[in-house]
N, C-alpha and C positions, 0 to 999 in steps of 0.2 A: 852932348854925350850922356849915356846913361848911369853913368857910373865918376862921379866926382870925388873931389876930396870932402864935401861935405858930406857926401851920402856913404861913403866911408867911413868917417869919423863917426856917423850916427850907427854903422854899423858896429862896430868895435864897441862903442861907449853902451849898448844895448847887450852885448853878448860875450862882451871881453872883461876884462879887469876894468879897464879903462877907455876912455879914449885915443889914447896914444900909444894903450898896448895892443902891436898890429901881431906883433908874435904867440900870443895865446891862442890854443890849439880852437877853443871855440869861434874864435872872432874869426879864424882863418877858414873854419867851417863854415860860417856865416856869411862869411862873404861869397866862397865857394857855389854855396846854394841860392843866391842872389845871383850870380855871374848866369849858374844854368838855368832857372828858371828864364832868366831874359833872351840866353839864345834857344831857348826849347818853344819860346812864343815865336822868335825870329823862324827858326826851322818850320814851324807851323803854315807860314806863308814863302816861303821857299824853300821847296823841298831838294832841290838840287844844286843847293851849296852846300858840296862836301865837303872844303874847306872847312865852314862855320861847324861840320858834324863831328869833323875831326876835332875840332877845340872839343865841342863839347863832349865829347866819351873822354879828350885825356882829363879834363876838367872834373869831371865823376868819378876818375880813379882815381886821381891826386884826393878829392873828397873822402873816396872811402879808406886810402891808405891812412888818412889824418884820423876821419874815425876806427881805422883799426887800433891806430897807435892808441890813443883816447880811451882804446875800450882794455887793451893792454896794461895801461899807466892808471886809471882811476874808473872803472865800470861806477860809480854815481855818479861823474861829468858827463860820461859817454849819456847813460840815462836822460838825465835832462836835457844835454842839448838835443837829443833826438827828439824830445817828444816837444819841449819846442819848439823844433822848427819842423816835424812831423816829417821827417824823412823815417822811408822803410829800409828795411834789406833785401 
């Protein structure tokens, strides 16, 4: 599988408080943008699973509703973690 409890933990411990903090708006960002990048390579070589399309557009909102909130609650975290993880608008 692409996506483990390690490769999670390494995410969180890189972009969150902690490792073990999965609820921080960044770490939930981070992973978010891990998650699409893997199916947007997936989409690339099949383009006619709509299923996997649909994940990924709600997966992108869910993303930028967290970075809305983020940009709501503290414009210097939203800052940083955009730049990053160099996501645009």
């Amino acid at each position: 599988m692409y996506l483990d409890s390690e490769k999670k933990k390494e995410i969180f411990a890189k972009y969150g408080k902690s490792n073990t903090d999965t609820g921080s708006s960044e770490g939930q960002i981070a992973l978010f943008s891990y998650r699409i990048s893997h199916l947007t390579e997936h989409l690339k070589s099949n383009k006619k699973d709509y299923s996997t399309e649909r994940s990924l557009k709600m997966l992108v909102g869910k993303r930028r509703r967290l970075l809305d909130y983020l940009k709501d609650r503290d414009i210097a975290r939203y800052r940083a973690i955009i730049k990053e993880l160099g996501i645009r608008k």
